[in-house]
C-alpha positions as a LaTeX table, in Angstrom:
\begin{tabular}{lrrr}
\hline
Residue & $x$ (\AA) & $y$ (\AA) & $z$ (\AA) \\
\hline
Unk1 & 101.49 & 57.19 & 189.50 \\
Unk2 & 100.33 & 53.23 & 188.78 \\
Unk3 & 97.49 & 52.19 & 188.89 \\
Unk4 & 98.10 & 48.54 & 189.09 \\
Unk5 & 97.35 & 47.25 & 185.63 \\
Unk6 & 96.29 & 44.06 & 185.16 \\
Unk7 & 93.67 & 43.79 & 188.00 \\
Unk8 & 89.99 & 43.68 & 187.00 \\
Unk9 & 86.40 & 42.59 & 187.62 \\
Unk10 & 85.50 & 39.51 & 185.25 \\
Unk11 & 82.22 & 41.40 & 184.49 \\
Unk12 & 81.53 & 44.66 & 183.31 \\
Unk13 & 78.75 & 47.34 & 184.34 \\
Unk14 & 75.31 & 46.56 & 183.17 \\
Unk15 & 74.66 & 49.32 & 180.79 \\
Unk16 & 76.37 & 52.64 & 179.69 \\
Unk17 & 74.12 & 53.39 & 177.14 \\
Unk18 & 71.51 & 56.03 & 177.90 \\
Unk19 & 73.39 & 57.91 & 180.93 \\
Unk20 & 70.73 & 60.94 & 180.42 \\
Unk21 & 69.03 & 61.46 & 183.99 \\
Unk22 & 70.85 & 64.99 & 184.21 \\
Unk23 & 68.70 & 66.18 & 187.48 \\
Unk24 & 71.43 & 64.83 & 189.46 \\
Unk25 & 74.95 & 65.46 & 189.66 \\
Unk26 & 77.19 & 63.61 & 187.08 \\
Unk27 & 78.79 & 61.31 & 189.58 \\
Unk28 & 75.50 & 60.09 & 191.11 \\
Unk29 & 74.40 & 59.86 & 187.29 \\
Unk30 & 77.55 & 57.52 & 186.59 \\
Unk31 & 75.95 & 55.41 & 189.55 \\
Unk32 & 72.59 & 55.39 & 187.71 \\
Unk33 & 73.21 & 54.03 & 184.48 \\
Unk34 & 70.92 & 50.62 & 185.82 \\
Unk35 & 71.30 & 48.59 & 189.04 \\
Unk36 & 70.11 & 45.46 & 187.87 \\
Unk37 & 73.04 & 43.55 & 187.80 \\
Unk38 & 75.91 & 46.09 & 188.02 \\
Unk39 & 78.73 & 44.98 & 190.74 \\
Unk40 & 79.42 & 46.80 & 193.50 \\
Unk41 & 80.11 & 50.63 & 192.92 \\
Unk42 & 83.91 & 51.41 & 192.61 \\
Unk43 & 85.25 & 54.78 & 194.30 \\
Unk44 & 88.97 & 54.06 & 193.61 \\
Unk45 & 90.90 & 51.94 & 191.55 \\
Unk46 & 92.50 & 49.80 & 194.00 \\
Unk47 & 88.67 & 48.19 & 194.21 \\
Unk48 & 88.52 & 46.04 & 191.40 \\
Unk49 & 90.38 & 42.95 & 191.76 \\
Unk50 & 92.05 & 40.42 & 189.26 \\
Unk51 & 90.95 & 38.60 & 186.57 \\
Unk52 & 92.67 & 37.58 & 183.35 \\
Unk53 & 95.65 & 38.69 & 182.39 \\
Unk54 & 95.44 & 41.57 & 179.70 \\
Unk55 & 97.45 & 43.94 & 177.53 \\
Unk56 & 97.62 & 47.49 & 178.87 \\
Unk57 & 98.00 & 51.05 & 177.90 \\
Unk58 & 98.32 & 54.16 & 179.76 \\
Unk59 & 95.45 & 57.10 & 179.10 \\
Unk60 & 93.58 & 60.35 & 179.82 \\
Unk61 & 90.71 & 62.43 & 179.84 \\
Unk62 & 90.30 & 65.05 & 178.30 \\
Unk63 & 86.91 & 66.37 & 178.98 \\
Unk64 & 83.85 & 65.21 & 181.23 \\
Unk65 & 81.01 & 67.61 & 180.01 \\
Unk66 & 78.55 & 64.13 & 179.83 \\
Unk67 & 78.18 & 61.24 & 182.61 \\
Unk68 & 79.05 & 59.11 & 180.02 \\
Unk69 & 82.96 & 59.44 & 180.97 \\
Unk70 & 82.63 & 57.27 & 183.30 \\
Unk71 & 81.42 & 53.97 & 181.57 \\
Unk72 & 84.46 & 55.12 & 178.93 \\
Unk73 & 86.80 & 55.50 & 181.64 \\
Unk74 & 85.68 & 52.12 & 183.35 \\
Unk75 & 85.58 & 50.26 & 179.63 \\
Unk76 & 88.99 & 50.78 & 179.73 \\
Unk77 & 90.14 & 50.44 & 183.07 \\
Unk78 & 88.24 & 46.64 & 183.16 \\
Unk79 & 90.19 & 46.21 & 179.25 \\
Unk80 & 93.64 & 46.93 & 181.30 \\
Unk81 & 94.13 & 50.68 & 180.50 \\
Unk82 & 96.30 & 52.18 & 183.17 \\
Unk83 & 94.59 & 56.24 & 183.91 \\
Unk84 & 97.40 & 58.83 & 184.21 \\
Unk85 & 95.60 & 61.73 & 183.79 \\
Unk86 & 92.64 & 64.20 & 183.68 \\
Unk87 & 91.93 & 68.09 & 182.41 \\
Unk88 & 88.82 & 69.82 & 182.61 \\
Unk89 & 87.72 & 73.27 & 182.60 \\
Unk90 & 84.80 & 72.90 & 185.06 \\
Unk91 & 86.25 & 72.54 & 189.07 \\
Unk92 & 82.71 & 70.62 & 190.36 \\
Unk93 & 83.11 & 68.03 & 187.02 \\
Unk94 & 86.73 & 67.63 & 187.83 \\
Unk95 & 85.69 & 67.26 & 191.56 \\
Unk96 & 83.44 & 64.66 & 191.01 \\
Unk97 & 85.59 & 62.73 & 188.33 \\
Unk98 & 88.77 & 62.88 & 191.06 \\
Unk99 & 86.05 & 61.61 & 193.80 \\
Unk100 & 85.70 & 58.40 & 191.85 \\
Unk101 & 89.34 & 58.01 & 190.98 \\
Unk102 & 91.57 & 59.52 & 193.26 \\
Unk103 & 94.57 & 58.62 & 192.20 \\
Unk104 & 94.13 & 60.28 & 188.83 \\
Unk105 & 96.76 & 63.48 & 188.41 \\
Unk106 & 95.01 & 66.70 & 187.59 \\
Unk107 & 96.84 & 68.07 & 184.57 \\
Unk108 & 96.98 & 72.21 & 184.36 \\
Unk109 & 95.53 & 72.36 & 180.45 \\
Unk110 & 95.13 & 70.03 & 177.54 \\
Unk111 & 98.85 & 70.41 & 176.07 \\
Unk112 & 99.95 & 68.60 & 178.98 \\
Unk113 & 98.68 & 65.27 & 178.10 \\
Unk114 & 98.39 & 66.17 & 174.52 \\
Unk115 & 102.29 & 66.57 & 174.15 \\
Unk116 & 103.00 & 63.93 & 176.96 \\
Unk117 & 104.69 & 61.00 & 174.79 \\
Unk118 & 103.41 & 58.52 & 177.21 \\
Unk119 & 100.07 & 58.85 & 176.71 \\
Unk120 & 98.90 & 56.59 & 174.27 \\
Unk121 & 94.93 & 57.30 & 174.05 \\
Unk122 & 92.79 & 60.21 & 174.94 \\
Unk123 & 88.99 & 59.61 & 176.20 \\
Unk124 & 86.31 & 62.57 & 176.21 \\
Unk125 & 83.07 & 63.39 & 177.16 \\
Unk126 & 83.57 & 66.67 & 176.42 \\
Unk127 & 80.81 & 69.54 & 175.17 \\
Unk128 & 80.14 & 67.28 & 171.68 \\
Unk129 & 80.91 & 69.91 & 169.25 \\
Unk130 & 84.44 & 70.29 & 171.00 \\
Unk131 & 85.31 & 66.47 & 170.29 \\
Unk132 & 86.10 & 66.10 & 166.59 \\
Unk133 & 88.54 & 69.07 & 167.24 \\
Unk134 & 90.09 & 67.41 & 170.21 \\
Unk135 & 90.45 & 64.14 & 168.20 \\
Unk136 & 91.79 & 65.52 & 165.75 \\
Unk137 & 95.02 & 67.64 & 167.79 \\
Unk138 & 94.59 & 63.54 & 169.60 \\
Unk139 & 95.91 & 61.95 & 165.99 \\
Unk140 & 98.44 & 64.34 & 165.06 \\
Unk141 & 100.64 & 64.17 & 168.24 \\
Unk142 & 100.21 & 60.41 & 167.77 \\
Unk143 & 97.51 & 59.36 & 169.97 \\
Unk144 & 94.34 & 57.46 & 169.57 \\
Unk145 & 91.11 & 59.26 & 170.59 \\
Unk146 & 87.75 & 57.21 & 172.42 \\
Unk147 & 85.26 & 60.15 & 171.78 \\
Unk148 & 81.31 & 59.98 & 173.67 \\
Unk149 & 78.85 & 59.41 & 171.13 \\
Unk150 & 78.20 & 61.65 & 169.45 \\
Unk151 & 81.67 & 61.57 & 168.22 \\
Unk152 & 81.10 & 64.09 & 165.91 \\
Unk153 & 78.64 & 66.73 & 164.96 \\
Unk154 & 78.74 & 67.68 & 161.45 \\
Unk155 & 79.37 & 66.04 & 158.17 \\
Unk156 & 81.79 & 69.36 & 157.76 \\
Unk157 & 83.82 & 67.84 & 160.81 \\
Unk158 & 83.68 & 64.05 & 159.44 \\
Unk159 & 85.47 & 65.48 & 156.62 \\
Unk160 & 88.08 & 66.82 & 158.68 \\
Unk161 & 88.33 & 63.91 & 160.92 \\
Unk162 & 88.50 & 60.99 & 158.49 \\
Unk163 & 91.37 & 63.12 & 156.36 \\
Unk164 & 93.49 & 63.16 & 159.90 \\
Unk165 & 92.77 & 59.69 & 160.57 \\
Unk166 & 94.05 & 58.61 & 157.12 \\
Unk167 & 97.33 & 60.57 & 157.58 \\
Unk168 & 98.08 & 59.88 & 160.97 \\
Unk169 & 96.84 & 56.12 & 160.91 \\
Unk170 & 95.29 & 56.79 & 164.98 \\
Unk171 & 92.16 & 55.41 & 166.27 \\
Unk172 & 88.90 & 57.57 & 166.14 \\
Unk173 & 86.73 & 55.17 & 168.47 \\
Unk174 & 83.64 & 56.64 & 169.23 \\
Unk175 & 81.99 & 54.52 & 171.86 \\
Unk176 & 78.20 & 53.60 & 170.76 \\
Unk177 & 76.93 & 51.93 & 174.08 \\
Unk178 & 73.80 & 51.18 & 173.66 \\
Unk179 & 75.41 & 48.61 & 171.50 \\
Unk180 & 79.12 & 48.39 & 173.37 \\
Unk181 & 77.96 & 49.21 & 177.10 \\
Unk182 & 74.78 & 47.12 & 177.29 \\
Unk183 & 74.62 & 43.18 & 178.13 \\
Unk184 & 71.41 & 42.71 & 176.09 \\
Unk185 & 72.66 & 44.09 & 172.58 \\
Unk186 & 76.03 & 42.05 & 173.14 \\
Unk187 & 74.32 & 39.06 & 173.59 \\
Unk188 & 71.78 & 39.78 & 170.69 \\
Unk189 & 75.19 & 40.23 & 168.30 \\
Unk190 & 76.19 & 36.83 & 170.02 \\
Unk191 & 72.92 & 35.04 & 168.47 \\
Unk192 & 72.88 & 36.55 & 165.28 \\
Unk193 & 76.20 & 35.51 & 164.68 \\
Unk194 & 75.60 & 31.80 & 165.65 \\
Unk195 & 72.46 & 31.95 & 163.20 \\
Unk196 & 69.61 & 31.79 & 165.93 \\
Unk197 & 66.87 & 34.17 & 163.71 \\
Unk198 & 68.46 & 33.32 & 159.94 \\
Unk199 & 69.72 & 36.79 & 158.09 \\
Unk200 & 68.74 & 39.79 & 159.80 \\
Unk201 & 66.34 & 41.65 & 157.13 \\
Unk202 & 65.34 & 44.91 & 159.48 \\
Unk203 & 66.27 & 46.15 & 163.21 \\
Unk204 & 63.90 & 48.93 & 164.67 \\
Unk205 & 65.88 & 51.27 & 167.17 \\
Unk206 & 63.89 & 53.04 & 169.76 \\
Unk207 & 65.32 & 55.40 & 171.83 \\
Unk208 & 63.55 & 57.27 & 174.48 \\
Unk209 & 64.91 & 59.82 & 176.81 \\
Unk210 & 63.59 & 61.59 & 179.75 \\
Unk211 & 63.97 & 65.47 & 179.24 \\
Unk212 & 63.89 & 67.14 & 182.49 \\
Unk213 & 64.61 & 70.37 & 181.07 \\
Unk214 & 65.70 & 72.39 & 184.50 \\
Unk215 & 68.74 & 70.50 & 184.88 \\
Unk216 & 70.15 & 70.67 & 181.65 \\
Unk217 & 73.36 & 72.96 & 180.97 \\
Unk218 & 73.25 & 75.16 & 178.08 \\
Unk219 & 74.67 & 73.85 & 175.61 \\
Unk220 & 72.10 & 70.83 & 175.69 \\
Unk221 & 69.46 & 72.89 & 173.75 \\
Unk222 & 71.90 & 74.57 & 171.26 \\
Unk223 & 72.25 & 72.61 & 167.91 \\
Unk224 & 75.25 & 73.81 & 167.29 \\
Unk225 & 77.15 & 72.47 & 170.43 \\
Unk226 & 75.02 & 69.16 & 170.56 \\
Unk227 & 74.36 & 68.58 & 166.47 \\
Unk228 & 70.80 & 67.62 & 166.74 \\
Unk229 & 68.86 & 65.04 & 167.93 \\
Unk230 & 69.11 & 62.41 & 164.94 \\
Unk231 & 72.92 & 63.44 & 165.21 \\
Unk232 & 72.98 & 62.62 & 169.00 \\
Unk233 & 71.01 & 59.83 & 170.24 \\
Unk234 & 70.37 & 58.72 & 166.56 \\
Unk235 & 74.06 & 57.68 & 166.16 \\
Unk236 & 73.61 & 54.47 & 168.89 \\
Unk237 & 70.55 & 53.55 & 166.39 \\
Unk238 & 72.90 & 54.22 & 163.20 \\
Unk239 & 75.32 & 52.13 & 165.06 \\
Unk240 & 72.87 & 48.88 & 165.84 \\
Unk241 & 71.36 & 48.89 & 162.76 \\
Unk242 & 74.71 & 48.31 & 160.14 \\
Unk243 & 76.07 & 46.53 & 162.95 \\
Unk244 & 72.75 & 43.34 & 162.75 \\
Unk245 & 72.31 & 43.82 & 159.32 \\
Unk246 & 76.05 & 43.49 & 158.58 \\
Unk247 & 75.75 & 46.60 & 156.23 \\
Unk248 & 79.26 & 48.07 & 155.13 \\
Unk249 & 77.16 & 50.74 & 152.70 \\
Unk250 & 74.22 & 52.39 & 153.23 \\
Unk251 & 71.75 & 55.34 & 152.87 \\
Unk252 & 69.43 & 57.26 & 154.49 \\
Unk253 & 65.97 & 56.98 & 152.69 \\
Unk254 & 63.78 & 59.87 & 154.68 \\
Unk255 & 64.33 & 61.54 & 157.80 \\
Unk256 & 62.44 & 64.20 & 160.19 \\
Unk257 & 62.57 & 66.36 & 163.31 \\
Unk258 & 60.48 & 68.17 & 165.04 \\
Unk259 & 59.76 & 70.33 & 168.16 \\
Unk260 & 56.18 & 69.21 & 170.32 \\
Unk261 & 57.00 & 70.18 & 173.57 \\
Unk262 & 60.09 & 72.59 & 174.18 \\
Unk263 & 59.03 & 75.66 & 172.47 \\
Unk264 & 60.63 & 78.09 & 174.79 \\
Unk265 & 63.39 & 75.93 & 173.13 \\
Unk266 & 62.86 & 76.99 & 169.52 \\
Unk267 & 65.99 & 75.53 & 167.65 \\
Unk268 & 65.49 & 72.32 & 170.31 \\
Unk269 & 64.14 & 68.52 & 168.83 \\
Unk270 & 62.81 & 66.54 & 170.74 \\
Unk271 & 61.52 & 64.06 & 168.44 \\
Unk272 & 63.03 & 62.57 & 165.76 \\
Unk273 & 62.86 & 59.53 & 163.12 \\
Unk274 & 64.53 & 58.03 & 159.86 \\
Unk275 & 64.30 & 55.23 & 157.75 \\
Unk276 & 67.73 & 53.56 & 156.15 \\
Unk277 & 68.40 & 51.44 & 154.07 \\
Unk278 & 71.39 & 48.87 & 152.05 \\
Unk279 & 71.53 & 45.71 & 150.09 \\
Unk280 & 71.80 & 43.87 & 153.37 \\
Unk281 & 68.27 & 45.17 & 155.01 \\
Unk282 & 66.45 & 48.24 & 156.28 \\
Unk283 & 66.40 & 50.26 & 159.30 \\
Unk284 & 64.05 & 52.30 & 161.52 \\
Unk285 & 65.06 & 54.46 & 163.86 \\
Unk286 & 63.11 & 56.89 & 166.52 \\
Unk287 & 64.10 & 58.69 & 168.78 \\
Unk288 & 62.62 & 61.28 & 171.27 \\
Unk289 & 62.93 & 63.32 & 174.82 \\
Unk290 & 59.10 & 62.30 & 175.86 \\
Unk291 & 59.85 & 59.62 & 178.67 \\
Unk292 & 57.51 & 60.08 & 181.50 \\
Unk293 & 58.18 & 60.20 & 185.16 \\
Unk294 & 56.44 & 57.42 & 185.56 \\
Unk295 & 58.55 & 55.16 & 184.51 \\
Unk296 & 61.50 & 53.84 & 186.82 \\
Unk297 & 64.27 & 54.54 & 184.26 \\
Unk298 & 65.65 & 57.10 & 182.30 \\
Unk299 & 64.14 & 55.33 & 179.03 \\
Unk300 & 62.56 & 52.36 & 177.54 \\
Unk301 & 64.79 & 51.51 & 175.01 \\
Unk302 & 63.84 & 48.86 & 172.62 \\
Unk303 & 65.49 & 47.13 & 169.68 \\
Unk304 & 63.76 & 44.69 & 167.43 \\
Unk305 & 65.84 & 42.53 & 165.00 \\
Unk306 & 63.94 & 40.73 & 162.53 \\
Unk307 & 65.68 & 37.93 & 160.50 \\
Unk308 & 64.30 & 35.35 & 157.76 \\
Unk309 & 63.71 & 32.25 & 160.73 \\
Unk310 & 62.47 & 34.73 & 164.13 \\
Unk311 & 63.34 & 37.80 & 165.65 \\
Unk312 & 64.53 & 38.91 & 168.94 \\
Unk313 & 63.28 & 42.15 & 170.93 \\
Unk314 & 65.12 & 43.60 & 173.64 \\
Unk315 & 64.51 & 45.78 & 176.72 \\
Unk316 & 67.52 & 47.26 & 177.26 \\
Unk317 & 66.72 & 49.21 & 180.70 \\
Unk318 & 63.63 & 47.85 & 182.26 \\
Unk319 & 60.36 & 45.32 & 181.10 \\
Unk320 & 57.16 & 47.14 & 181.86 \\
Unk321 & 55.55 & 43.77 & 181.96 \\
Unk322 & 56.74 & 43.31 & 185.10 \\
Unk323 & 60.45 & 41.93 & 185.27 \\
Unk324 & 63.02 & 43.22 & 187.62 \\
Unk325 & 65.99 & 45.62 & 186.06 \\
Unk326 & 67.02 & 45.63 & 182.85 \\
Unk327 & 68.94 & 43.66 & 180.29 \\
Unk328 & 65.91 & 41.40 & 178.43 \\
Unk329 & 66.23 & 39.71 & 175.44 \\
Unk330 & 63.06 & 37.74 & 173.99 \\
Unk331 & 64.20 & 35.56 & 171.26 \\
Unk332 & 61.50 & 33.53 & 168.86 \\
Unk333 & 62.31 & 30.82 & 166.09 \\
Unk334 & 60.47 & 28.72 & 164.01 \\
Unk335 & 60.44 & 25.96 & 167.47 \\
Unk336 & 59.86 & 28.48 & 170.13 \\
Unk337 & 60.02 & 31.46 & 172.35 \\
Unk338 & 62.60 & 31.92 & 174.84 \\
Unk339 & 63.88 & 35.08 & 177.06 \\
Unk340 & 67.29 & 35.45 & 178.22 \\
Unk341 & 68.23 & 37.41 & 181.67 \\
Unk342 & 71.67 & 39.29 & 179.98 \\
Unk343 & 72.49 & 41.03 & 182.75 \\
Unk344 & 75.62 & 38.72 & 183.35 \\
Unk345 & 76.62 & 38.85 & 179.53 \\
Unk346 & 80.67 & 40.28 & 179.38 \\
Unk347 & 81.40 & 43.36 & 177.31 \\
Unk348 & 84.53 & 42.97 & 175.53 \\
Unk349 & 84.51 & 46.55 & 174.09 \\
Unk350 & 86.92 & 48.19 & 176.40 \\
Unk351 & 89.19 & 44.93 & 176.31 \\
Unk352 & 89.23 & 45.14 & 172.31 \\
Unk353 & 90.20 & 48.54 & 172.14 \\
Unk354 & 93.37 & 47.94 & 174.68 \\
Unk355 & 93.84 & 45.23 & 172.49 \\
Unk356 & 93.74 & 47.33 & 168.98 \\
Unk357 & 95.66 & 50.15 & 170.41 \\
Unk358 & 98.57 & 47.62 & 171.28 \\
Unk359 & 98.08 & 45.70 & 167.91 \\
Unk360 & 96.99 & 48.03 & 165.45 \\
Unk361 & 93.60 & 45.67 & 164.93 \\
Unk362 & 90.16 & 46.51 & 164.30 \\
Unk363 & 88.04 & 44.05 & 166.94 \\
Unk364 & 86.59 & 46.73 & 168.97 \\
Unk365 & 85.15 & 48.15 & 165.73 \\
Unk366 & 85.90 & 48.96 & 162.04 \\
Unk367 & 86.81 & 52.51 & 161.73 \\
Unk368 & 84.90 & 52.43 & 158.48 \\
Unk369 & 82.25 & 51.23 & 160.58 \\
Unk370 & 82.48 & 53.99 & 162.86 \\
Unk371 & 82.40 & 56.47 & 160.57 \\
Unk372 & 79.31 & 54.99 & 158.27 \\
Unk373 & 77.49 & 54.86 & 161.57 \\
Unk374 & 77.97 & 58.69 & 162.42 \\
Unk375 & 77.77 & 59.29 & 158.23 \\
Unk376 & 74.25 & 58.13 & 158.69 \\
Unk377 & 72.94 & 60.07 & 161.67 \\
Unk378 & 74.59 & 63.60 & 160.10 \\
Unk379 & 73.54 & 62.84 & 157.21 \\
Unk380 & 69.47 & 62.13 & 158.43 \\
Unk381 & 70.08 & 65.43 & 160.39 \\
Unk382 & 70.90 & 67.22 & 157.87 \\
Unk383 & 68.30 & 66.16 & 155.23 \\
Unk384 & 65.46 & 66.30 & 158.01 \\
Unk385 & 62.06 & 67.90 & 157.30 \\
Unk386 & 61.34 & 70.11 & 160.40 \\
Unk387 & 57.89 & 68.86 & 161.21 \\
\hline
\end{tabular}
């Protein structure tokens, strides 16, 4: 079965990074991450047409327990991966996954494309506690794993992951996309790099989520399947903020979580906040489950970078002052204030990690990077005054 490789749009979907509207079914949600400037929706492969020549692997999924399969799945179709196979245990999430791709073999249990020499990477969106143990059987028969954020859900299972991972020499990639899946934040690591606010001293992450209780499976309020708030959503700001501040070291100063509004929930958080810190800058982070209906988005996400000549804020999925979509960056210096309109911006994260699984190379991220950032999130969990 193949899928063409080499054969895809020159611009990627607009944002992948808050997929968390679960009131509607998981394909629909794949369609909802934001509209603003996303291309045409793609039902089968054979839609996307050439660009630039790339490198290619062949890979499956294992796992589609969060929406957020499908901006992995698409990262790495657009970066040339060729999709061989799926496996899930759920028949209406496999349903909906083999609507969008039909061409995609259904595989009769894990082993199959865990022992399938072929295969070179495994993506998953599975139940989150599940995915450290999946990555792990991944790396030792020789495969790279892309893992849904979060990638992992206990400092227990870091452990275990980063000894594997060290043996085995695989790829534990766990996709952050409110950094990797959204035009805004790319382009923000674009300016930063070029020098356009000085050196980043502080980022403040803000990450809203609507909570819509009803339609949430099980496992959503249990802590043990989902880690924790701080653990879950907190990893994207864990992510941005060593990521701006160029931080290879850092520490969490004082964290805290608390329950306001889900008590028929009792081991359930739905607000959260920590402060970090290294010799490159400080971080804020908060995060919560309080988005109101009245908003036309799932959340208003928000990151502030502040560096010694201006600062840039962006509004990742939609301006309540009044702009269409999403994907706005306002950047001012010490001359003026500008905005850019990012919803155009390319993101190279799917292409990189083609690219590093090929190469053995690190562009797509540092794995030392990727395990700092989920380091700091389990570790904020697990130090968190219940408030």
């Amino acid at each position: 079965m193949n899928f063409n490789r080499r054969k895809f749009v020159k611009q990627s979907f607009s944002t992948w990074g808050g997929l968390a509207a679960a009131s509607i079914p998981m394909e629909a949600m794949a369609r909802s991450f934001n509209q603003t400037s996303r291309p045409k929706y793609v039902k089968a492969i054979s839609d996307y047409k050439p660009s630039r020549q790339k490198e290619s692997i062949r890979f499956s999924v294992i796992g589609l327990n969060h929406g957020h399969i499908y901006g992995q799945v698409d990262a790495l179709l657009m970066g040339g991966g060729e999709l061989v196979a799926v496996f899930a245990k759920e028949p209406d999430l496999l349903n909906g996954f083999t609507r969008r791709y039909p061409a995609v073999k259904i595989a009769s249990s894990e082993d199959e494309i865990l022992e399938d020499s072929s295969i070179q990477l495994i993506a998953s969106a599975s139940i989150p506690s599940e995915r450290a143990p999946l990555g792990i059987r991944a790396m030792r028969n020789g495969k790279d794993f892309m893992a849904d954020k979060p990638g992992i859900t206990s400092l227990e299972q870091l452990a275990q992951v980063k000894k594997v991972q060290k043996e085995t020499k695989r790829i534990y990639s766990i996709m952050y996309s409110e950094r990797l899946g959204n035009p805004a934040t790319v382009k923000a690591g674009e300016l930063v790099k070029a020098g356009a606010i000085g050196k980043v001293v502080q980022t403040i992450g803000m990450g809203p989520h609507r909570m819509r209780a009803a339609s949430r499976p099980e496992w959503f309020f249990d802590p043990e399947k989902f880690g924790g708030i701080l653990t879950d959503i907190g990893s994207h700001q864990a992510d941005q903020y060593l990521y701006f501040t160029g931080s290879t070291e850092a520490e969490v100063v004082v964290s805290q979580v608390g329950n306001f509004n889900n008590r028929q929930y009792p081991e359930f958080e739905d607000f959260g906040d920590m402060m970090v810190r290294s010799n490159k800058g400080t971080g804020y982070i908060r995060i919560d489950w309080f988005t109101p209906d009245g908003l036309n988005t799932w959340g208003d996400g928000r990151l502030t970078i502040l560096g010694t000549e201006g600062y840039m804020e962006l509004r990742k999925y939609t301006d309540i002052a009044g702009r269409d979509g999403g994907n706005h960056l306002f950047l001012v210096d010490q001359k003026e204030t500008k905005y850019y309109d990012c919803s155009e911006v390319y993101l190279p994260y799917g292409e990189q990690l083609v690219s590093d699984v090929v190469n053995r190379t690190e562009k797509a991220m540092t794995q030392a990077h990727c395990f700092l950032a989920t380091e700091l999130a389990l570790t904020g969990q697990a130090n968190a005054v219940k408030i």
